[in-house]
Biopython code that builds the backbone (N, CA, C, O; Angstrom):
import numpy as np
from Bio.PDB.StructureBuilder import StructureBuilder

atoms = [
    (1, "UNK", "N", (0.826, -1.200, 0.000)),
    (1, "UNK", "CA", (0.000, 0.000, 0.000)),
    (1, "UNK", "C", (0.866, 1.257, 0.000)),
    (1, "UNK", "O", (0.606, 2.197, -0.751)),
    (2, "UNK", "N", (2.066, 1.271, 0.986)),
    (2, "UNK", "CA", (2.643, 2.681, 1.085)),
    (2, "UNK", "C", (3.242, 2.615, -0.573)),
    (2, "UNK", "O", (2.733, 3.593, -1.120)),
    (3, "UNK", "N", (3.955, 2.001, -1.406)),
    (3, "UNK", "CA", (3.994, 1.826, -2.821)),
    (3, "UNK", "C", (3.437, 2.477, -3.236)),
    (3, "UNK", "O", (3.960, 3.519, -3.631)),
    (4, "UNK", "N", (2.504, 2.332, -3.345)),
    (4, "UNK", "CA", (1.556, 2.839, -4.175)),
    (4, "UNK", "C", (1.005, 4.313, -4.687)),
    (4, "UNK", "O", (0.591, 4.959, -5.649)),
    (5, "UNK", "N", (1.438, 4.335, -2.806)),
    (5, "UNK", "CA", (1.196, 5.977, -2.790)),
    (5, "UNK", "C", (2.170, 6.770, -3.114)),
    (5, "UNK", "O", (2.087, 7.751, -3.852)),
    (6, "UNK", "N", (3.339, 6.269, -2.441)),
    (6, "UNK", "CA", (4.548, 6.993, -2.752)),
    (6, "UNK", "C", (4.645, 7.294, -4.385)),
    (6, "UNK", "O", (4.929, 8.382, -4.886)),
    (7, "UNK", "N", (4.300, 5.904, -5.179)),
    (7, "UNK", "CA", (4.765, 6.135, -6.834)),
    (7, "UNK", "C", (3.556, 6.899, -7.077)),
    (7, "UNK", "O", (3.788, 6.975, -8.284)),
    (8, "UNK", "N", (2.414, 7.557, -6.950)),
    (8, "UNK", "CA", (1.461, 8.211, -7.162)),
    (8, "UNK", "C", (1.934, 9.470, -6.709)),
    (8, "UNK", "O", (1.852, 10.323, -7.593)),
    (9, "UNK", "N", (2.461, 9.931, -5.498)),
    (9, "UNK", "CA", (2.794, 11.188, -5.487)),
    (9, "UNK", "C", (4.295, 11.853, -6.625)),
    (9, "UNK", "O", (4.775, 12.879, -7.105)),
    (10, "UNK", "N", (4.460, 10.477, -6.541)),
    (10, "UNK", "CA", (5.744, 10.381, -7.629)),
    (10, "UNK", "C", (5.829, 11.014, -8.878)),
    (10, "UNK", "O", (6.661, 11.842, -9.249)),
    (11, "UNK", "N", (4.785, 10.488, -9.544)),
    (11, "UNK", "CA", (3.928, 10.431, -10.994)),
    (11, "UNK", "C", (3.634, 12.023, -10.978)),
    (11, "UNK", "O", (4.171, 12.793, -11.774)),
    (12, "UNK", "N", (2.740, 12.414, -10.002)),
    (12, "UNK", "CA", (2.017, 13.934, -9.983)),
    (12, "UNK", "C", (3.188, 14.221, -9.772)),
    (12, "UNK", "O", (3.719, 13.807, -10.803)),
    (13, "UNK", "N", (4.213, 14.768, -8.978)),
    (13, "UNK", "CA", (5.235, 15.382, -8.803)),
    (13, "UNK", "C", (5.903, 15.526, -10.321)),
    (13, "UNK", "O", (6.234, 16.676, -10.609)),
    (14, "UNK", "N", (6.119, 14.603, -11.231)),
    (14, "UNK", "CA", (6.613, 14.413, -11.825)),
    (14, "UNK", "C", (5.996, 14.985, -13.504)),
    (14, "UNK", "O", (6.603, 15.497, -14.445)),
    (15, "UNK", "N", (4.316, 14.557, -13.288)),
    (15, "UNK", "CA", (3.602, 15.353, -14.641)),
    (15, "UNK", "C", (3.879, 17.002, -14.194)),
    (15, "UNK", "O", (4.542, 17.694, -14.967)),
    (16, "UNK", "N", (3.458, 17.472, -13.188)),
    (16, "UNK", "CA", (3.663, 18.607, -13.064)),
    (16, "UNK", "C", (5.140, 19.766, -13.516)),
    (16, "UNK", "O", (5.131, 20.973, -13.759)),
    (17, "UNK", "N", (6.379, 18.691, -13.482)),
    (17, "UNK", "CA", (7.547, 18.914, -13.742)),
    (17, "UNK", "C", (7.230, 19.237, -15.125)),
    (17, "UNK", "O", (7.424, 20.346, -15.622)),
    (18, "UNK", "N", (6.602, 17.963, -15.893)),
    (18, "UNK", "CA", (6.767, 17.694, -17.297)),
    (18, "UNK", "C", (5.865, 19.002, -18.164)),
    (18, "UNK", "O", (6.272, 19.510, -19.209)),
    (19, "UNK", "N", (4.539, 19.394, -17.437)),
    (19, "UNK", "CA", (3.881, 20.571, -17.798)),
    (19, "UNK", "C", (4.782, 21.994, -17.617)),
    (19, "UNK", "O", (4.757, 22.912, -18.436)),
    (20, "UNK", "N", (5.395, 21.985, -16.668)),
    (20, "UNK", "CA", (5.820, 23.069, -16.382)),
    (20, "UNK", "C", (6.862, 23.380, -17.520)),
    (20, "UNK", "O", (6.896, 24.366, -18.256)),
    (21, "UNK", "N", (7.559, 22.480, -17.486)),
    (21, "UNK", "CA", (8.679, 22.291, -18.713)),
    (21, "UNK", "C", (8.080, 22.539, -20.255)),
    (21, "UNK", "O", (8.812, 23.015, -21.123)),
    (22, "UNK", "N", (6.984, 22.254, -20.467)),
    (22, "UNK", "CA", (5.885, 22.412, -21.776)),
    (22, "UNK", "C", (5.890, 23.561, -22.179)),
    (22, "UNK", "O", (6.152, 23.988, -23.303)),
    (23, "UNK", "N", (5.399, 24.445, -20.637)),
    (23, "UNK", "CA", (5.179, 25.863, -20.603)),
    (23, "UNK", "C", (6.166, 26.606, -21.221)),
    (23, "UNK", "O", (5.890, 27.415, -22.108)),
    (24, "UNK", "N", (7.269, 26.409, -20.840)),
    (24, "UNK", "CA", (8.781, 27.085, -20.880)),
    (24, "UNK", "C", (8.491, 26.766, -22.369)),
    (24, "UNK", "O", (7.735, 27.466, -23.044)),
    (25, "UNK", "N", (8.937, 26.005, -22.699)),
    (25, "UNK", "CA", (9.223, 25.443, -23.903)),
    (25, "UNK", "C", (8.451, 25.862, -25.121)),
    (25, "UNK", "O", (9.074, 26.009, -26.172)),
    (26, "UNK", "N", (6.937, 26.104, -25.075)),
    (26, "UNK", "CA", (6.098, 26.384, -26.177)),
    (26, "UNK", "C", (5.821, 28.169, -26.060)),
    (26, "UNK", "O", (5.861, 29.008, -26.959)),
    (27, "UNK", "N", (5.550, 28.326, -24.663)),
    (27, "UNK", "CA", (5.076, 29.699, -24.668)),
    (27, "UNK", "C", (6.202, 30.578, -23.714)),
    (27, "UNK", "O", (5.773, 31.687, -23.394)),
    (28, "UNK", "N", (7.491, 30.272, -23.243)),
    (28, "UNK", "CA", (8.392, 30.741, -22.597)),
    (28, "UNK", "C", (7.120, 31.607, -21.256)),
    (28, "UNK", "O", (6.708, 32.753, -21.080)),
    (29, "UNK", "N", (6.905, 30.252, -20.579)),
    (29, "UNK", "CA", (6.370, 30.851, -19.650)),
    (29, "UNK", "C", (6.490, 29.981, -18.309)),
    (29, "UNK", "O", (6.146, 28.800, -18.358)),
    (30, "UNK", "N", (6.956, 30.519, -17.138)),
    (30, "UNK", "CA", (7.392, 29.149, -16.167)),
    (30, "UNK", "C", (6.187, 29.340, -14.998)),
    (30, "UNK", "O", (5.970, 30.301, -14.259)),
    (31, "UNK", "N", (5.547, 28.152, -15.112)),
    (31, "UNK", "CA", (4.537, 28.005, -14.466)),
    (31, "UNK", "C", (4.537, 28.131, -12.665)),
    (31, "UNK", "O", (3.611, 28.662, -12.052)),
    (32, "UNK", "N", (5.765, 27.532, -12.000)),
    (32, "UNK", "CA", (6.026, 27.466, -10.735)),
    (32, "UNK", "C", (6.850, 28.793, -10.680)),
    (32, "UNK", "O", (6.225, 29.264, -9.730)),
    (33, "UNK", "N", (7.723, 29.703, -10.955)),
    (33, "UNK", "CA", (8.046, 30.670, -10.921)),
    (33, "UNK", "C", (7.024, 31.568, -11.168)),
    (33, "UNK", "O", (7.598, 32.646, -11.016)),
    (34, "UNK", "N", (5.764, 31.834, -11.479)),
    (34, "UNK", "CA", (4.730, 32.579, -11.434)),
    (34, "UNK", "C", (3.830, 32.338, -10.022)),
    (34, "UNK", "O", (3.133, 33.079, -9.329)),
    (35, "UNK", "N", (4.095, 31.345, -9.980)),
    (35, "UNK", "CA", (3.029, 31.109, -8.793)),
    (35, "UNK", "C", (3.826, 31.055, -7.366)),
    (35, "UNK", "O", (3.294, 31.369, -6.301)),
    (36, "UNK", "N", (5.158, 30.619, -7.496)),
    (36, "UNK", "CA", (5.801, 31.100, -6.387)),
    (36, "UNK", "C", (6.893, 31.754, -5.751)),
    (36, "UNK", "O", (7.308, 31.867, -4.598)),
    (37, "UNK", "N", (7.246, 32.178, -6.976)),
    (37, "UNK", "CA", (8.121, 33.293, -7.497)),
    (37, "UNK", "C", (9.329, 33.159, -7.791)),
    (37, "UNK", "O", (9.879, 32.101, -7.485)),
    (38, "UNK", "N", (9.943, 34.021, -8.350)),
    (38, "UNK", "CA", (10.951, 33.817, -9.341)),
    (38, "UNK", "C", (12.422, 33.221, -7.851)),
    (38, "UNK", "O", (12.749, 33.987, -6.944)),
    (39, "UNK", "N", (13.046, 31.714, -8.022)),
    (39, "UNK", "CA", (13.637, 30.945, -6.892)),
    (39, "UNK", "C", (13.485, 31.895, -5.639)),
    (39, "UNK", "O", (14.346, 32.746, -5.415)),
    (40, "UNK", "N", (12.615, 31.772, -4.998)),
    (40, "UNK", "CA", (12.151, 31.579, -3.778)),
    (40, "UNK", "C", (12.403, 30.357, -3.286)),
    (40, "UNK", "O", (12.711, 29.598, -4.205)),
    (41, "UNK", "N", (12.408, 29.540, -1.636)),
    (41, "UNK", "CA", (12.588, 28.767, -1.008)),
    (41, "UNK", "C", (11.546, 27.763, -1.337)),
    (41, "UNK", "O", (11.906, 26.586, -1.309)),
    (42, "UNK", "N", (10.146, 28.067, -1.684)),
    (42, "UNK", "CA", (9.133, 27.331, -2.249)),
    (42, "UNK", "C", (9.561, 26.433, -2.981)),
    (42, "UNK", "O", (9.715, 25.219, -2.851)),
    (43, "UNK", "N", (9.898, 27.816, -4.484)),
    (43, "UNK", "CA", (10.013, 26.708, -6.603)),
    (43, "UNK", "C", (11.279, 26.134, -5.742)),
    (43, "UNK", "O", (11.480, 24.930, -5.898)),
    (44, "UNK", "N", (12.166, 26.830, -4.850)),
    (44, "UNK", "CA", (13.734, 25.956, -5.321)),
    (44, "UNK", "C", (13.654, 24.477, -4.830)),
    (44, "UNK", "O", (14.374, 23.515, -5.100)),
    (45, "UNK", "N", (12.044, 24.644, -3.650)),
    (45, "UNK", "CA", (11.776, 22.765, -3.127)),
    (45, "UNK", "C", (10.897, 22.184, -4.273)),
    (45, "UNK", "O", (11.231, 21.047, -4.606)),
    (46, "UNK", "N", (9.975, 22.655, -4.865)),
    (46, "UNK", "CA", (9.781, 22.298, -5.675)),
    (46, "UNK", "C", (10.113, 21.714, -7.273)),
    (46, "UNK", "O", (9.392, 20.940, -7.903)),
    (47, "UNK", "N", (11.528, 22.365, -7.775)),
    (47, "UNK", "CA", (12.518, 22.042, -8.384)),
    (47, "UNK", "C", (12.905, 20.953, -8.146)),
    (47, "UNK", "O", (13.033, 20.180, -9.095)),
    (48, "UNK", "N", (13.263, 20.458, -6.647)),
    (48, "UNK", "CA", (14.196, 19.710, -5.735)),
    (48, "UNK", "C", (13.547, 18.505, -6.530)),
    (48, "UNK", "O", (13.950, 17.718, -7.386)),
    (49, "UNK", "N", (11.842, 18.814, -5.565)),
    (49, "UNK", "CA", (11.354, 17.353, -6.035)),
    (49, "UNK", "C", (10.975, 16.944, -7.218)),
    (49, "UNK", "O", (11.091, 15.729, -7.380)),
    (50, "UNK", "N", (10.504, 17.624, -8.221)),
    (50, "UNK", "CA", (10.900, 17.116, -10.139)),
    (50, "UNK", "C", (12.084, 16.323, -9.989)),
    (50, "UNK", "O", (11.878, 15.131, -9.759)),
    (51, "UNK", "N", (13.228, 16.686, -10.062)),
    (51, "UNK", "CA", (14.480, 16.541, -10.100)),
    (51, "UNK", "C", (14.789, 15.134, -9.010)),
    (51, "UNK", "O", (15.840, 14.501, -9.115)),
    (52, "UNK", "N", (14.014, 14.870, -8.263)),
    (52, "UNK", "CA", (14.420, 13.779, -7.289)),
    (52, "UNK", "C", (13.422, 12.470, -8.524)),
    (52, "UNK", "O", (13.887, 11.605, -9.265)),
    (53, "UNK", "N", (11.420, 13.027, -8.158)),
    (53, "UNK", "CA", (10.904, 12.476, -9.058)),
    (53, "UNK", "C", (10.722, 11.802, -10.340)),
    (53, "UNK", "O", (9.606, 11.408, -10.677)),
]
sb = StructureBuilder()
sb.init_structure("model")
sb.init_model(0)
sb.init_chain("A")
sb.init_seg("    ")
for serial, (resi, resn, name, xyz) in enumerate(atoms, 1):
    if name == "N":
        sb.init_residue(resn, " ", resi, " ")
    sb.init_atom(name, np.array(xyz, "f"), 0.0, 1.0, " ", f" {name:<3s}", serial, name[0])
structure = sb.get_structure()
């Protein structure tokens, strides 16, 4: 069971990376740097975990 969850938060952690990266990429627009600002302590954990994910 904990599996399961873990690779599920995994996955979301991980589409979210992959959208964000979309953003950049098609419309030069960074989705987590808008919403939590340009590396703040927030995107730079959030970075962390893409990057671990």
């Amino acid at each position: 069971m904990g599996n399961k969850l873990i690779d599920g938060i995994a996955l979301t952690i991980a589409i979210v990376g992959a959208v964000n990266w979309g953003l950049i990429g098609f419309f030069d627009f960074n989705l987590v740097a808008s919403v939590f600002g340009s590396m703040s302590w927030i995107s730079r954990i959030v970075y962390a975990l893409v990057g671990i994910c």
